[in-house]
C-alpha positions as CSV (number, residue, x, y, z in Angstrom):
1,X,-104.9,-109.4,-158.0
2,X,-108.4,-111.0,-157.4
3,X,-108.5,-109.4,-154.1
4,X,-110.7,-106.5,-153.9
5,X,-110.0,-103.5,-151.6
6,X,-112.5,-102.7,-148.9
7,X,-112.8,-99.2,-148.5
8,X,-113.5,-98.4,-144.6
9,X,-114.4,-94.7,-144.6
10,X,-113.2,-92.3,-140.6
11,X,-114.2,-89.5,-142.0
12,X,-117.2,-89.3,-139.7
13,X,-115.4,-90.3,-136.6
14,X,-111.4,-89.9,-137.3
15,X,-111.8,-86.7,-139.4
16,X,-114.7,-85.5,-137.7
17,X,-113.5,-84.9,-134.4
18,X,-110.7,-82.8,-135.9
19,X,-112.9,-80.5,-136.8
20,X,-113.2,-77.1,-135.4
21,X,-116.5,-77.3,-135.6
22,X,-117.4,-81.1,-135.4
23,X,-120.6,-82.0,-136.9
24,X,-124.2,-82.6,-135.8
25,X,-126.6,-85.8,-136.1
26,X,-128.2,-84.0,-139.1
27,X,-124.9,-83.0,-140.5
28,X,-123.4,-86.3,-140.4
29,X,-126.5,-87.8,-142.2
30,X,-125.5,-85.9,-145.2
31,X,-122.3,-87.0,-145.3
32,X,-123.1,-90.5,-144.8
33,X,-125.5,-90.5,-147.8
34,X,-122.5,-88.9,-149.7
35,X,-120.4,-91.6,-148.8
36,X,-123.3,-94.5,-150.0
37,X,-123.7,-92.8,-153.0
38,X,-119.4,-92.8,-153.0
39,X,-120.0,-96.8,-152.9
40,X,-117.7,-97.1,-149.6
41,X,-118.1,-100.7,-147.8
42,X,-117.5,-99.3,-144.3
43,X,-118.4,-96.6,-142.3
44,X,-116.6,-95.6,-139.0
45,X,-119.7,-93.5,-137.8
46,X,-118.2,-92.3,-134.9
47,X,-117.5,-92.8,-131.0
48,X,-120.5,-93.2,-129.5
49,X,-118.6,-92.8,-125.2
50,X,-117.4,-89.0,-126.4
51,X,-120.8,-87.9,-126.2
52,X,-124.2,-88.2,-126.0
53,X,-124.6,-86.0,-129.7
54,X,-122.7,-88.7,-130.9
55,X,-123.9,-91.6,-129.9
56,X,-126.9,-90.6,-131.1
57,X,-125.8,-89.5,-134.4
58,X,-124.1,-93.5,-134.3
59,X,-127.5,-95.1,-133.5
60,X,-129.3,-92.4,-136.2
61,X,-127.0,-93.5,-139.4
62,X,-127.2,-97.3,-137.9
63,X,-131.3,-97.3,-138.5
64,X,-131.2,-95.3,-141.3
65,X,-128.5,-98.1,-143.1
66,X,-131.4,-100.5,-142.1
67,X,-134.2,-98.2,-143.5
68,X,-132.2,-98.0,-146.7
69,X,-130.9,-101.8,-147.3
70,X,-127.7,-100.7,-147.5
71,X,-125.1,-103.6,-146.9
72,X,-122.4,-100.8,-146.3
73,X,-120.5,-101.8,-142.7
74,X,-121.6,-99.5,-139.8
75,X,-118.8,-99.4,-137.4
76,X,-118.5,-97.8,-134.1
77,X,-115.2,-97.3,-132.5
78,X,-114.7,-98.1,-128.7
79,X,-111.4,-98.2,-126.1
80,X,-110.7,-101.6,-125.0
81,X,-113.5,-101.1,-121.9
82,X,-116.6,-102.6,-121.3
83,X,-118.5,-99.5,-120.6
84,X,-117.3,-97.8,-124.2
85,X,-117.6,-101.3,-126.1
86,X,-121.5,-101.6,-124.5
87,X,-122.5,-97.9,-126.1
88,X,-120.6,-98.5,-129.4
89,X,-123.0,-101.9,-129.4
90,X,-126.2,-100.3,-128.4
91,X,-125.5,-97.8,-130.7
92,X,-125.0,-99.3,-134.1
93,X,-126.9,-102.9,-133.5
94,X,-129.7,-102.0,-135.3
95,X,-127.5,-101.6,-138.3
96,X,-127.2,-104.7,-141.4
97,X,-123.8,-105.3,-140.6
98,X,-122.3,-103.6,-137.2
99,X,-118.7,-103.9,-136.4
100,X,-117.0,-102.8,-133.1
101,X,-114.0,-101.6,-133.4
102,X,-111.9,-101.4,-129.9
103,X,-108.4,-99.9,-130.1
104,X,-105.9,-100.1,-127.1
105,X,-101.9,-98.9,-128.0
106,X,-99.6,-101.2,-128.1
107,X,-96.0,-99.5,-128.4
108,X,-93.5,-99.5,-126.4
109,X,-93.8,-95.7,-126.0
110,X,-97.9,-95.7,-125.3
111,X,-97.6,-98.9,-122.7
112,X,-94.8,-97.0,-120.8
113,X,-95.7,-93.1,-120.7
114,X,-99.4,-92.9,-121.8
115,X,-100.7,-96.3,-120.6
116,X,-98.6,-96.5,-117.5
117,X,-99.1,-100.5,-117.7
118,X,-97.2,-103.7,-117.9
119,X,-97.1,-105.3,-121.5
120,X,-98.8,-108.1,-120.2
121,X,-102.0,-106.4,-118.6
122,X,-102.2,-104.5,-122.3
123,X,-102.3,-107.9,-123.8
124,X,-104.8,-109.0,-121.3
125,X,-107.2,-105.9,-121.2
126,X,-107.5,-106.2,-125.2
127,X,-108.1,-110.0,-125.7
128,X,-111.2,-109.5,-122.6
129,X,-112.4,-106.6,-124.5
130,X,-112.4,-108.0,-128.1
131,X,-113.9,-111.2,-126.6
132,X,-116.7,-109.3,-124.6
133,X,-117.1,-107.2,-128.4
134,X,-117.9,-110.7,-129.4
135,X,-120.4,-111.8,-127.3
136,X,-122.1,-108.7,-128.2
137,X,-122.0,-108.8,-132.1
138,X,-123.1,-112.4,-131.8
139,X,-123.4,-113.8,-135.7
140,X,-125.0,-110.8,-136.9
141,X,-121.4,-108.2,-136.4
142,X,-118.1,-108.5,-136.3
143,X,-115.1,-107.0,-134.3
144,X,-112.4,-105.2,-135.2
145,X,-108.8,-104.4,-133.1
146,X,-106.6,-101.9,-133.9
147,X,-103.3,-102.1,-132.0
148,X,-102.9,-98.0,-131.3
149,X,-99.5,-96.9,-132.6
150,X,-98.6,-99.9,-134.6
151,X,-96.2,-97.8,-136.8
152,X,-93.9,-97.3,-133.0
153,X,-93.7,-100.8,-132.6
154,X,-90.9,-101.7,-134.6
155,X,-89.0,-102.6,-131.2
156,X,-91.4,-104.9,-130.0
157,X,-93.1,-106.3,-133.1
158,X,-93.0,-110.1,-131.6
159,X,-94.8,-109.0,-128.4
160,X,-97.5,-107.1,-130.5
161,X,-97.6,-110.3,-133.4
162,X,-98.1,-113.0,-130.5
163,X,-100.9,-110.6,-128.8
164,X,-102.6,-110.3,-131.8
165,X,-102.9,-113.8,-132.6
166,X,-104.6,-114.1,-129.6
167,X,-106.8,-111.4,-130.2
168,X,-107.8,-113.2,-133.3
169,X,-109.0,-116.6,-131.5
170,X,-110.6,-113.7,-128.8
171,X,-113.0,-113.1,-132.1
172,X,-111.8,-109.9,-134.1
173,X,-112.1,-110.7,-137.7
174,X,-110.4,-107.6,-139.0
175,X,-107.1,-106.4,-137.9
176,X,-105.8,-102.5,-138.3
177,X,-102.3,-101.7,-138.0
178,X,-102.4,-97.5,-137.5
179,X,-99.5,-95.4,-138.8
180,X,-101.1,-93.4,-135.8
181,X,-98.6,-91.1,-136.0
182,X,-96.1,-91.2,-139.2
183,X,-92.7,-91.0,-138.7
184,X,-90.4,-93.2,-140.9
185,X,-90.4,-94.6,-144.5
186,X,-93.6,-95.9,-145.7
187,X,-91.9,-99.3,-146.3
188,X,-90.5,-99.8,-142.6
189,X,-94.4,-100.0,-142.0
190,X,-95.5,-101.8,-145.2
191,X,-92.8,-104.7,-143.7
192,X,-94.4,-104.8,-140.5
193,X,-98.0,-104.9,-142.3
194,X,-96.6,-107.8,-145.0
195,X,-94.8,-109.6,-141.6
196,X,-98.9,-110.1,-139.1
197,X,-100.6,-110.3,-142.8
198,X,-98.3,-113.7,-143.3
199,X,-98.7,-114.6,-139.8
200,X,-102.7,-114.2,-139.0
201,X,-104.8,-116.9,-140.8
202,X,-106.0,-116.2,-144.1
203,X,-109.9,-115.2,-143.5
204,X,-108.4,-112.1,-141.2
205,X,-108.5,-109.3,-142.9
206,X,-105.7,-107.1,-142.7
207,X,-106.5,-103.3,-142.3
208,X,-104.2,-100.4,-142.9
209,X,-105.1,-96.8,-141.0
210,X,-102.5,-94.0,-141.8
211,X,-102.6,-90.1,-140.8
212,X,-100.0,-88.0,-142.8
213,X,-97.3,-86.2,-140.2
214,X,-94.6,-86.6,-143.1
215,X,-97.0,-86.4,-146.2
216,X,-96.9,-90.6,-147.1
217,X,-99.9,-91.5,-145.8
218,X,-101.4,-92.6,-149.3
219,X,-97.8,-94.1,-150.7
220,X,-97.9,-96.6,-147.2
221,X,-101.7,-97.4,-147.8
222,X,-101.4,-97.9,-151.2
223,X,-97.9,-100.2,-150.9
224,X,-99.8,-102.2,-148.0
225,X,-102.4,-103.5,-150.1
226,X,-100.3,-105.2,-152.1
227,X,-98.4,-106.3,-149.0
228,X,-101.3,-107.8,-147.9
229,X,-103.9,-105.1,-146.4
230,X,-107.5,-105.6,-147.3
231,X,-109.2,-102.4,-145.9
232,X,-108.0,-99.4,-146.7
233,X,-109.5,-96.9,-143.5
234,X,-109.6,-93.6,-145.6
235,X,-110.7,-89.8,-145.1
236,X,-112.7,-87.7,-147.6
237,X,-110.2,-85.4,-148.5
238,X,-107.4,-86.4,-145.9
239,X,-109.6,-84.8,-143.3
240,X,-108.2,-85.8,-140.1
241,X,-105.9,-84.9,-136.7
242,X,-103.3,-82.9,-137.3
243,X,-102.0,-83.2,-141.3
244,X,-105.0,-85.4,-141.8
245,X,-105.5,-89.3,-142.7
246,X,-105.2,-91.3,-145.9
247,X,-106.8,-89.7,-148.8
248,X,-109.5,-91.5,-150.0
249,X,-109.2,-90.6,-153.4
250,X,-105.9,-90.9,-153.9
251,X,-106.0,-94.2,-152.8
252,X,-108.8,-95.6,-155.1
253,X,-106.9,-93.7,-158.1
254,X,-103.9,-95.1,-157.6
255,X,-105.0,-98.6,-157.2
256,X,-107.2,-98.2,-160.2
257,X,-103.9,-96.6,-162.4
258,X,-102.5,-100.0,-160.7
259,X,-105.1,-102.2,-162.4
260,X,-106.8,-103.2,-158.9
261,X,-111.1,-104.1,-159.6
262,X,-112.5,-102.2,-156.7
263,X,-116.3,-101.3,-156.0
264,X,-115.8,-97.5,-155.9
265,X,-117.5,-95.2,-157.9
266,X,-114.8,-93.0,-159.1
267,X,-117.1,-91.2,-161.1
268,X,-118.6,-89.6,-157.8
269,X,-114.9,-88.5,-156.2
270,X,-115.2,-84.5,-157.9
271,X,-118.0,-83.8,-156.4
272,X,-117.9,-85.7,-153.4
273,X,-114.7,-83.4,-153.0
274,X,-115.9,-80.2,-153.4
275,X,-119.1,-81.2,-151.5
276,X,-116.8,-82.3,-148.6
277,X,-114.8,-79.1,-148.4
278,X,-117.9,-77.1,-148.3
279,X,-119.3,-79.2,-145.1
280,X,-115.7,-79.5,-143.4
281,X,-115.3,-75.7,-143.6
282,X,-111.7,-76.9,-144.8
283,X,-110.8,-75.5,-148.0
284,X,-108.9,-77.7,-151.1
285,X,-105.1,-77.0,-151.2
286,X,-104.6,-75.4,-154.7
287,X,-102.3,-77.9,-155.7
288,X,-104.2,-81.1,-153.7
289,X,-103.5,-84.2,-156.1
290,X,-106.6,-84.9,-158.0
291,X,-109.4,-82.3,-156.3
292,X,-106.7,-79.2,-156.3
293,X,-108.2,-76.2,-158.5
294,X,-104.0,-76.7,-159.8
295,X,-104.4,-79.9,-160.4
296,X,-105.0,-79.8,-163.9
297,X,-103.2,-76.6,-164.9
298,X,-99.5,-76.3,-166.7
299,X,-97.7,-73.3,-167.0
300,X,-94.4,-74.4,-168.3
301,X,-94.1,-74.3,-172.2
302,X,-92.7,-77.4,-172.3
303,X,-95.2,-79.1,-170.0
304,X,-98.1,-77.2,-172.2
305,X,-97.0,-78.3,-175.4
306,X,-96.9,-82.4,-174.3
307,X,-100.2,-81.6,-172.6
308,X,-101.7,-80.0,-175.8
309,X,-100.0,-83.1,-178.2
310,X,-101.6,-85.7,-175.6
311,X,-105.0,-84.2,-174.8
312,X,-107.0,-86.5,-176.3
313,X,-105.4,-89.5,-175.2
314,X,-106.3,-91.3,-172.0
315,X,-103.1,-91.3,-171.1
316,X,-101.5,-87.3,-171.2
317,X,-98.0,-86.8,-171.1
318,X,-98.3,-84.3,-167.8
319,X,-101.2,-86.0,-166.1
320,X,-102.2,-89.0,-164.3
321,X,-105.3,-89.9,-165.7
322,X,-108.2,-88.9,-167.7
323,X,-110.0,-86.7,-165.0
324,X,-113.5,-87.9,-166.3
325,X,-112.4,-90.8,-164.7
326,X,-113.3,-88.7,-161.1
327,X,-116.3,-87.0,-162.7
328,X,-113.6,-84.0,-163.1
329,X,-114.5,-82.1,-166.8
330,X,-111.0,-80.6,-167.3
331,X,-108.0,-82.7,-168.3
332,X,-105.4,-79.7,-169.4
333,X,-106.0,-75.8,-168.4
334,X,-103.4,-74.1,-170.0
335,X,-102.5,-71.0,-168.2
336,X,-100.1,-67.8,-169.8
337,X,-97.3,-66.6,-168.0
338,X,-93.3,-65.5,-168.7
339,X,-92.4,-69.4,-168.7
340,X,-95.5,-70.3,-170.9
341,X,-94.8,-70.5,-174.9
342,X,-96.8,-70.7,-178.1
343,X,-99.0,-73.8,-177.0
344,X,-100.9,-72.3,-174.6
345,X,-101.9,-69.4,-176.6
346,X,-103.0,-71.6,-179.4
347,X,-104.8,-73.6,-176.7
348,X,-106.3,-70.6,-175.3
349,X,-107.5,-68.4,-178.3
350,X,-108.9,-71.7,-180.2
351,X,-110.7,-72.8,-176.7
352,X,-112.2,-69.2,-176.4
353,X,-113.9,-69.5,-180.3
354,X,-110.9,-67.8,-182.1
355,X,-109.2,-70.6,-184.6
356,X,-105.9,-70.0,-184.6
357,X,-102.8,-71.4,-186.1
358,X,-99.5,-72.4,-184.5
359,X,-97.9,-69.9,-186.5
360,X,-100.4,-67.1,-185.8
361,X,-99.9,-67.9,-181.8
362,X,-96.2,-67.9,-182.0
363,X,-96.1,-64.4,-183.8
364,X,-98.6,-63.5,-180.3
365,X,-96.3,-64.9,-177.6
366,X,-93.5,-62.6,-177.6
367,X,-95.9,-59.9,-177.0
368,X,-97.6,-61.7,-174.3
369,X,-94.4,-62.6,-172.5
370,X,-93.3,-59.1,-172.2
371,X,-96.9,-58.4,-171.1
372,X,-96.7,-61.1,-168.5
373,X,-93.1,-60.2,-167.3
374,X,-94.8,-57.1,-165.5
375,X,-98.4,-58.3,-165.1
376,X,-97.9,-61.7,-163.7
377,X,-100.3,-64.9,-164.7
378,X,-102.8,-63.8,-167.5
379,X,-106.5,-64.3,-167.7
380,X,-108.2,-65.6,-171.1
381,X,-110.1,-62.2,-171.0
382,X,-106.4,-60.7,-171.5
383,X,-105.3,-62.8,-173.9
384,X,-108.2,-62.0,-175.8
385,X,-107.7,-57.9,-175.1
386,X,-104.7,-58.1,-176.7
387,X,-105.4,-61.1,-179.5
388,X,-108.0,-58.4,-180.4
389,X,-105.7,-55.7,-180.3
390,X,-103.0,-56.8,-182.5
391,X,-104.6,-59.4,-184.7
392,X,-108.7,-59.0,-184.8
393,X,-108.7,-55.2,-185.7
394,X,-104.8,-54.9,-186.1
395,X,-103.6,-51.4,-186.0
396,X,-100.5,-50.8,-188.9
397,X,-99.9,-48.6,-191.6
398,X,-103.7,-48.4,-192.7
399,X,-106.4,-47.8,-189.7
400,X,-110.0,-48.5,-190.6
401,X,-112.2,-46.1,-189.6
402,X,-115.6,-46.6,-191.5
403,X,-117.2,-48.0,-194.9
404,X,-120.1,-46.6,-196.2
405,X,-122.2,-48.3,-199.3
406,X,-123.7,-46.2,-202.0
407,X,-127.5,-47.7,-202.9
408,X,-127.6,-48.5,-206.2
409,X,-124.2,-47.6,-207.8
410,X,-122.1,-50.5,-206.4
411,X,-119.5,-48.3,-205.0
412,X,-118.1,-48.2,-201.5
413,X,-116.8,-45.0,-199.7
414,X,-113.7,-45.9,-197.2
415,X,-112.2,-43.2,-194.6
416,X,-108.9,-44.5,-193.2
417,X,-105.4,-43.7,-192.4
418,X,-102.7,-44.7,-194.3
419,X,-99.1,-43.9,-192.6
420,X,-100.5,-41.2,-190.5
421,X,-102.3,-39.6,-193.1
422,X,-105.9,-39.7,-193.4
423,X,-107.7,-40.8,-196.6
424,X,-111.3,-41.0,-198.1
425,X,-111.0,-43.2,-201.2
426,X,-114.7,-44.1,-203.3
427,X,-114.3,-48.0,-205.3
428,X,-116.4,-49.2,-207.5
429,X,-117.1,-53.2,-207.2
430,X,-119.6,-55.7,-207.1
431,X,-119.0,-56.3,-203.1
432,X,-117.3,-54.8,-200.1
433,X,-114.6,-57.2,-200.2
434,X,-113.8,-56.9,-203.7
435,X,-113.6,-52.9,-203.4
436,X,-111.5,-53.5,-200.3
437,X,-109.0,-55.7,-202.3
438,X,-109.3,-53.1,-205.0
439,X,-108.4,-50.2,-202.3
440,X,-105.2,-52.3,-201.4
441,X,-103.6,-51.9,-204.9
442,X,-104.7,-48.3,-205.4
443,X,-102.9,-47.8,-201.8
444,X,-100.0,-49.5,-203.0
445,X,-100.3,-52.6,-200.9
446,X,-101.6,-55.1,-203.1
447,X,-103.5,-58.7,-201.7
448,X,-104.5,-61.3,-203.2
449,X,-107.9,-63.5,-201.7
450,X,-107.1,-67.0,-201.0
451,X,-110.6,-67.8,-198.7
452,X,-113.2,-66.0,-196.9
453,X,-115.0,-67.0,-193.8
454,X,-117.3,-66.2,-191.3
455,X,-118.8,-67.2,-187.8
456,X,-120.4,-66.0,-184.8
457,X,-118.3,-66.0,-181.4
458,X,-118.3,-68.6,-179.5
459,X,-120.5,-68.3,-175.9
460,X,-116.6,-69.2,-174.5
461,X,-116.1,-65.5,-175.1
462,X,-118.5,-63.8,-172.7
463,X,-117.5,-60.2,-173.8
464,X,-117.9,-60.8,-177.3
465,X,-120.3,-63.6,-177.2
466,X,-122.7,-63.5,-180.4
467,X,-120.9,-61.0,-182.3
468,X,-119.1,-61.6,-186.1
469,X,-116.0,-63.1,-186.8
470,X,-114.9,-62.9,-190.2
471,X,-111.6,-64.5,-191.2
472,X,-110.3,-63.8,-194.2
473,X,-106.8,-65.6,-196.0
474,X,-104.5,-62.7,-198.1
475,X,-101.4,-63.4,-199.9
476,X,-98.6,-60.7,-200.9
477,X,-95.3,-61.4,-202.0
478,X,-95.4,-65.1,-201.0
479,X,-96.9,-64.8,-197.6
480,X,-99.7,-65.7,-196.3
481,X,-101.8,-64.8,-193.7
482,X,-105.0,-64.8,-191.8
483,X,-106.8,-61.6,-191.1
484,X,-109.6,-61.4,-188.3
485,X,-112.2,-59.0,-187.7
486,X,-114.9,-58.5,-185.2
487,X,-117.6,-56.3,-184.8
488,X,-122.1,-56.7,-184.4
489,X,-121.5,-55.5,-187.9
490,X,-120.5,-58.0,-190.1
491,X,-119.6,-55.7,-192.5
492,X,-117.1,-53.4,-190.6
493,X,-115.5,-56.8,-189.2
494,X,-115.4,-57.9,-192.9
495,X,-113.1,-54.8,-193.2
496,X,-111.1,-55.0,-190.1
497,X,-110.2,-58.4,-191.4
498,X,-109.5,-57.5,-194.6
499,X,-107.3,-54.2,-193.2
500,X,-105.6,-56.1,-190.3
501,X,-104.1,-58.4,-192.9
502,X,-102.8,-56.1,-195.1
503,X,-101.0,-54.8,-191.9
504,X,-99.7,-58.3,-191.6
505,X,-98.1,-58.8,-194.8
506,X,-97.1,-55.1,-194.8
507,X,-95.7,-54.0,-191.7
């Protein structure tokens, strides 16, 4: 589609006031900064008639959009009277591009028990208003009308069509359809958007304004775009009455995942997020799509191991898309519990500085299930504890206790245990790692040295950040294995290293 989407941000007026503790002029100012930096086209700053806090907060963001040069839309919203639609005018005139957006419900349920008017005074009241909106707005604004519960009017969709083609000739440029309050199918609504967006001519734009009672707000906005719907009216976060409005974010994802050119910075929707949470007071559901802290974690083995194959594709096998995308830096966070297998220690010990192999992190799952079974999700600190424990300086038939060099004479004094009993054996060698080696045949548990290697810990490691890690390769009876040790010494983890994989291959 050629067709960009116009994102028309409520979260200042339809989120706002849903608050428990609605915001100030200054506060708003923030948030509308935020949202220029976000790259929104609209802005619903507010309802000006609520109060006189927010009308001024309207009029503040209104000059400051014409101190700034922003071309973003500065809309004010306003019941279909001439006293509301007069403040909404006086208060966001002074904007680039003001709108006036005058709402009056239209169902058959609003005009009946809420309304308590005839269809046809409804009609009239909204084409006066719109056209006194008009003569306001002159060629500098533009008005838009929402027809109040547009999602209830399924029963009297012709009466609602005809009024709002009459609207249209009254002057409102933009139409918006509200799923005011959600309560069927998102494509029962998407039919009745597709339906006005074929009937209205073709410079209307088509709007699409949907709060979340059954949790479809962003599948009916998303499926209306491509029914039709222009502007997507949105909410940082979801923020809004009751379970919220559209969410923003997932909106513009989804649309992008689509293949839909917007002018959004995506890059900015992390932070935005987070920064939005802290301002609402409203904290992020763990598992909110996208901005959730769970959003990027897997658990399941089986999930883990197509996230670990995939995670440096664009496209992962257990995730939407590549969270950079938002400005998010975590794609895959691989978590241990009783359903997590060999993947995610691998992941987890090799992200934390300590190279492991597949085969080295199956031999550690088993242990860390039975851990888990009683101890419930583990940390990375844990899984380190006991990566430590069993593999680093690996406990066995021989213990390490201490190594101590002789100047001068090349030999090397070790005290261990071997089997329970404790031993003090002196080797003669050109290094500590030959004498070690040496030590293994005279205790009857000969190695053989296939590759030596040491590093420092990485920084991911805050306990052992800095320290040695010494890796060493040792071969007995056709196996191989990796022994790790880690100390500030490098020669005692030279030794643990050398000790933990004789325990290995000798167990």
């Amino acid at each position: 589609m050629v067709r960009k989407p116009f994102f028309y941000d409520i979260t200042l007026r339809d989120a706002n006031q849903a608050l428990v503790n609605p915001w100030n002029k200054e506060q708003k100012e923030v948030v509308f900064k935020q949202l220029l930096k976000l790259g929104v086209q609209g802005v619903e700053v507010g309802f000006p008639i609520a109060s006189e806090m927010d009308f001024e907060s309207c009029e503040n963001l209104a000059a400051l959009a014409a101190q700034l040069g922003s071309n973003v839309v500065i809309s004010a919203l306003a019941r279909a009277k001439t006293t509301d639609i007069q403040k909404a005018w006086d208060a966001v005139k002074e904007a680039p591009k003001p709108r006036i957006h005058v709402f009056l419900a239209m169902s058959p349920l609003s005009m009946e028990h809420v309304l308590q008017m005839e269809p046809a005074a409804v009609r009239k009241q909204a084409v006066e208003a719109v056209a006194f909106a008009k003569s306001l707005v002159g060629e500098k604004g533009d008005v838009e009308f929402s027809p109040e519960h547009f999602g209830d009017s399924v029963e009297n969709f012709d009466f609602v069509l005809e009024s709002l083609k009459q609207i249209v000739e009254a002057g409102a440029t933009t139409i918006n359809l509200p799923n005011t309050v959600e309560r069927y199918r998102p494509m029962i609504y998407v039919d009745m958007v597709r339906k006005v967006a074929d009937a209205l001519p073709k410079n209307i734009t088509i709007s699409v304004h949907c709060h979340n009672d059954l949790g479809m707000a962003t599948a009916a906005t998303v499926e209306s775009y491509f029914a039709g719907a222009t502007q997507m009216e949105c909410a940082l976060n979801g923020l809004g009455e009751r379970s919220g409005n559209t969410n923003m974010f997932e909106v513009a994802v989804a649309l992008h995942n689509c293949g839909v050119e917007m002018d959004m910075n995506l890059g900015e929707i992390y932070e935005t997020a987070i920064l939005t949470s802290k301002w609402a007071n409203v904290p992020i559901y763990a598992k909110a799509p996208l901005i959730g802290i769970e959003a990027v974690a897997h658990r399941s083995g089986i999930h883990q191991d197509g996230a670990s194959k995939t995670k440096n594709l664009k496209k992962g096998a257990y995730r939407p898309i590549d969270y950079s995308l938002i400005g998010r830096q975590e794609n895959d966070v691989l978590s241990f519990t009783s359903q997590s297998g060999k993947t995610a220690v691998y992941e987890i010990l090799n992200h934390n500085g300590y190279p492991v192999d597949l085969d080295e992190a199956a031999e550690l799952q088993p242990v860390l299930k039975e851990i888990s079974e009683h101890e419930g999700e583990l940390s990375d600190s844990r899984i380190l504890e006991v990566f430590k424990e069993k593999y680093c300086n690996l406990n066995g038939r021989v213990i390490f206790h201490t190594i101590d060099v002789i100047p001068g004479e090349n030999r090397f004094v070790f005290k261990f245990h071997k089997d329970g009993v404790a031993h003090e054996e002196s080797i003669s060698a050109e290094g500590p790692i030959e004498a070690a080696l040496l030590l293994s045949r005279k205790m009857g548990l000969p190695v053989e040295l296939n590759s030596y290697r040491q590093s420092v810990v990485s920084n991911a490691d805050k306990l052992w950040a800095g320290r040695a890690l010494s890796e060493i390769s040792l071969s007995a009876n056709g196996k191989t294995v990796m022994g790790r040790g880690v100390s500030s010494d490098t020669l005692v983890a030279n030794m643990r290293a050398v000790f933990g994989g004789i325990n290995k291959l000798y167990r």
